[in-house]
C-alpha positions in Angstrom: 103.9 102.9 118.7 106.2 105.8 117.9 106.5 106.9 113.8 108.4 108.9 112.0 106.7 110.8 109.0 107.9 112.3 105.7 105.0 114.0 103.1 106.4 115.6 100.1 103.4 117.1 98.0 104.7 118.7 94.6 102.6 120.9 92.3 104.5 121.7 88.8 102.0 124.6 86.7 102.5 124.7 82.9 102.5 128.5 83.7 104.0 130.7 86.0 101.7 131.5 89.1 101.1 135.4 89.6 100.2 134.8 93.3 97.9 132.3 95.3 96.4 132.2 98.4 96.1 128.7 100.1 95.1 126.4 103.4 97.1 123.1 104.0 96.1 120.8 106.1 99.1 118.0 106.2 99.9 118.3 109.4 99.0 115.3 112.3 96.8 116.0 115.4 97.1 115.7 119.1 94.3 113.0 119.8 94.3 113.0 124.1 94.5 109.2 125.2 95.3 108.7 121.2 98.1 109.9 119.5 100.7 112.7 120.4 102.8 115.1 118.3 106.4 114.5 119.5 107.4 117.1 117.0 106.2 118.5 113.6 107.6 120.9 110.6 106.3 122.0 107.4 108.2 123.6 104.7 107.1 125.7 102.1 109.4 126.4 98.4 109.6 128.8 97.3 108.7 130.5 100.5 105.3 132.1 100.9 106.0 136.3 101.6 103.3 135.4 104.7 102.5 132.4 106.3 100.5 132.1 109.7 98.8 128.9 111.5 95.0 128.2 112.8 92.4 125.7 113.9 89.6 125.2 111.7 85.9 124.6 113.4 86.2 120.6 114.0 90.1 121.4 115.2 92.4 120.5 112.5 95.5 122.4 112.2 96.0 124.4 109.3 98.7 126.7 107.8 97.7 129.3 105.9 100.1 130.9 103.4 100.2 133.6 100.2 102.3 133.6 97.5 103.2 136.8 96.2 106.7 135.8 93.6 106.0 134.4 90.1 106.8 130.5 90.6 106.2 127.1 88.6 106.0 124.9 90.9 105.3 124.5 94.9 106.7 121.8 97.1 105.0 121.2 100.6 107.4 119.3 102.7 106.5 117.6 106.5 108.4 116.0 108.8 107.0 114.8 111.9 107.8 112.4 114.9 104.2 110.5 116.2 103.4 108.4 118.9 100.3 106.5 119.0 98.2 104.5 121.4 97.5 100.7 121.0 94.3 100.2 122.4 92.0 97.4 122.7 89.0 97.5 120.4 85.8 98.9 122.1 83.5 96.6 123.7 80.0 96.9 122.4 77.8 99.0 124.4 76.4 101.1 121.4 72.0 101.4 121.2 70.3 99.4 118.7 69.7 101.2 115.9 66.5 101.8 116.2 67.0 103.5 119.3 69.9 105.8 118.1 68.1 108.4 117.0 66.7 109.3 120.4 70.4 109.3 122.0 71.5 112.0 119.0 68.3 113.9 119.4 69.2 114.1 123.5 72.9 115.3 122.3 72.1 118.9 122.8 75.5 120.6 121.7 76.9 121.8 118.2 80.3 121.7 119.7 83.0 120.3 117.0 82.5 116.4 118.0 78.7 116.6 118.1 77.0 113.9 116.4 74.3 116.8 115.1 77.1 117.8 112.3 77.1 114.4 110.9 73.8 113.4 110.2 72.7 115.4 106.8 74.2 115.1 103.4 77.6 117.6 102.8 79.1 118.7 100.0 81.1 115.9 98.8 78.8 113.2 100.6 74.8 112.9 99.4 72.4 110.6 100.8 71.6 107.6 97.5 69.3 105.7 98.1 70.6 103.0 96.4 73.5 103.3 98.8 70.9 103.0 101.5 69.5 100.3 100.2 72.6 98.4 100.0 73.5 99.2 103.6 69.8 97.5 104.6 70.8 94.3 102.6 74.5 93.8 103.6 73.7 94.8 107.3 70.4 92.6 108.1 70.3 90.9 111.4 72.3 93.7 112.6 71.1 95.2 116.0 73.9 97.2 117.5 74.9 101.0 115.8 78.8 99.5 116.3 77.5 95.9 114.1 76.0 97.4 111.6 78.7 99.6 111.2 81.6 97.3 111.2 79.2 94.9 109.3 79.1 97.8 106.5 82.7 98.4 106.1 83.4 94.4 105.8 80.7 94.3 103.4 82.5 97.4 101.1 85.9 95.9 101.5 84.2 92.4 99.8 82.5 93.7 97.1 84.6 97.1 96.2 87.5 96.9 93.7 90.6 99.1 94.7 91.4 100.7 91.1 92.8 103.9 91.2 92.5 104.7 87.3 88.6 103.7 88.4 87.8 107.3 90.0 89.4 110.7 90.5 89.1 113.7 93.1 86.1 114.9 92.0 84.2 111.3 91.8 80.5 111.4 93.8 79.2 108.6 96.3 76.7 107.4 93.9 79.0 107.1 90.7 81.4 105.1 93.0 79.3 103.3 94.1 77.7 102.1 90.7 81.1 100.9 89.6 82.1 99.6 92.6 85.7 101.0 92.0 87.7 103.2 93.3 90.4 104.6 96.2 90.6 104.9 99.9 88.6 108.2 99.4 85.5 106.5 97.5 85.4 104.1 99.6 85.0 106.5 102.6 83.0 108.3 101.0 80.3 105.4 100.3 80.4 103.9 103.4 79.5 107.7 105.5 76.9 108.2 102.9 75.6 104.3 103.9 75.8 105.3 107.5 74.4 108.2 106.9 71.1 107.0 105.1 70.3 104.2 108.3 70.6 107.4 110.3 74.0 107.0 112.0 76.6 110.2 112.0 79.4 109.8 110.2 82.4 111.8 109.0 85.8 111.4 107.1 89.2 111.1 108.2 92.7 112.1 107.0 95.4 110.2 107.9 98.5 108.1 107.2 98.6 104.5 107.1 102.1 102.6 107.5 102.1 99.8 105.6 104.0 96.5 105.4 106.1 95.6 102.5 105.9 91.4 100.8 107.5 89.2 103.1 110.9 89.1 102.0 110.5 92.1 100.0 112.5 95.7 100.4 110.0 99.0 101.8 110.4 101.2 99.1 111.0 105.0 100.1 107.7 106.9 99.3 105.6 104.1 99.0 103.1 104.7 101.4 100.3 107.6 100.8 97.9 109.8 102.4 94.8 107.2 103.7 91.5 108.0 104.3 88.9 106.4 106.9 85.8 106.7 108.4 84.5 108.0 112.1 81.3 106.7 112.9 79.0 107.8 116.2 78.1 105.1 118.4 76.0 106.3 120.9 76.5 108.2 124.3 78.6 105.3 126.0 81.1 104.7 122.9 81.3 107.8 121.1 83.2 108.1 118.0 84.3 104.5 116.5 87.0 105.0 113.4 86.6 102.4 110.7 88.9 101.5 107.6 86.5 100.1 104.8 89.7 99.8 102.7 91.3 97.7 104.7 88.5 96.2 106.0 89.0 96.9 109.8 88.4 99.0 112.7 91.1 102.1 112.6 94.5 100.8 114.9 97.4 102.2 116.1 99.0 102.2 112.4 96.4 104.7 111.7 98.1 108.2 111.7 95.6 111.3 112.2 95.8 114.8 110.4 92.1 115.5 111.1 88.3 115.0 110.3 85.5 116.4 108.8 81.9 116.0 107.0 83.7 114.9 104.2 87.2 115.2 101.9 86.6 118.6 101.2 86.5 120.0 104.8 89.9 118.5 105.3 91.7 118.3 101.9 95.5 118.5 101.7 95.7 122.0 100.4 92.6 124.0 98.5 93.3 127.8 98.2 92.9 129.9 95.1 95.7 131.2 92.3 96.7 133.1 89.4 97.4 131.5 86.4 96.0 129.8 83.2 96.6 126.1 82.3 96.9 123.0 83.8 99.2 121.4 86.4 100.7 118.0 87.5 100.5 116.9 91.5 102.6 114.3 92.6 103.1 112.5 96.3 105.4 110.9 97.9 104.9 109.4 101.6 107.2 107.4 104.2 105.7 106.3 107.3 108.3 104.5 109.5 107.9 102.7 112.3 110.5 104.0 115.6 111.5 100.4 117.2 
């Protein structure tokens, strides 16, 4: 499948910054056997006085930039061609369980896809016990690390209500849990926090998800938005196994990578710090279109 990608991300201050410093990570990976970058550009207004590029610890691509001119607003702007893979979902040869543990504990590497980093609670993503508990319930009869996982995300996709007045950036696991409301990123972060608890490693992906208009109906430009899923380890044969709780599925080839991480904060659009006072507006516009 071959995509065409347009992100516009706008920041407007109620006053003038005096100079920022700041990490965005917009940009989509190369995933080998995956997804390829045909081509990829990202635009910065007003334009930072230094800009430079990196890879962060798990990979992910980030453009650094500082801001040195008084401005009032900031406008991030990607454009990028993707191809992606269309593979057939992964057979089941993931441990039980209860014999997981053993195949992460035999895993002797802290290399940037080792399971180890997964495991423990992380800064945006703590282990609730009443999560826990609800992963035990919806999951019983289970035996496989790959059923109980896809059994997990069906289970949040049933009884989760997408609201997005519900929650807000900042929202916890456990609050989202308790109203059972929220965004793509709640319901991520719910569902790694589940895995998490039953012992199985889990992280957060940053993506973009073309989607498909009403039968009938017109695709309206900037519709679409940034997505969030879930990677899940699956033992030494299967690896890492991506799952959209959202959408109630196992990640596909409409699935769109910028990168991963414990959880939203190791792979957040743009964090950085600035000079200012007051409060500002962010607004986003995606397209995600498919190349016939």
């Amino acid at each position: 499948m071959l995509y065409d990608i347009r992100l516009t991300l706008e920041y407007d201050y109620d006053s003038p910054v005096h100079g920022g410093r700041h990490h965005i990570r917009v940009a989509p990976a190369n995933v080998p056997g995956l997804q390829r970058v045909i081509a990829s550009s990202l635009n910065v207004d007003p334009a930072p006085a230094r800009q430079s590029g990196f890879l962060d610890f798990f990979g992910n691509s980030v453009t650094a930039i500082t801001m040195t001119e008084p401005h009032d607003k900031l406008t991030v702007r990607l454009t990028a061609r993707v191809q992606v893979e269309d593979l057939t979902p992964p057979a089941d040869l993931s441990p039980r369980l209860d014999q997981l543990a053993r195949e992460v504990g035999q895993y002797w590497s802290v290399a940037p896809t080792s399971p180890q980093h997964f495991l423990a609670a992380s800064s945006r993503v703590q282990i609730v016990p009443a999560i826990t508990n609800y992963v035990r319930e919806v999951t019983a009869g289970e035996q496989t690390t790959l059923a109980v996982a896809t059994a997990l995300c069906m289970a949040i996709h049933k009884d989760f209500e997408y609201d997005p007045k519900a929650t807000d950036v900042e929202t916890r696991p456990a609050e989202a849990f308790a109203l059972r409301k929220g965004v793509c990123q709640d319901f991520a972060h719910v569902m790694i926090a589940g895995l998490r608890g039953v012992g199985i490693p889990a992280g957060y992906v940053s993506g973009f998800l073309r989607t498909n208009p009403p039968q009938g109906q017109p695709r309206l430009e900037g519709a679409d938005a940034m997505h969030a899923w879930v990677r899940a380890w699956c033992g030494q044969h299967l690896g890492w196994v991506e799952f959209d709780p959202t959408n109630a599925m196992i990640a596909g080839p409409d699935h769109i990578s910028i990168g991963h991480g414990r959880d939203y904060s190791d792979i957040s659009p743009i964090v950085g710090v600035l000079r200012t006072h007051g409060s500002h507006e962010t607004k986003q516009s995606v397209d995600v279109l498919r190349i016939e």
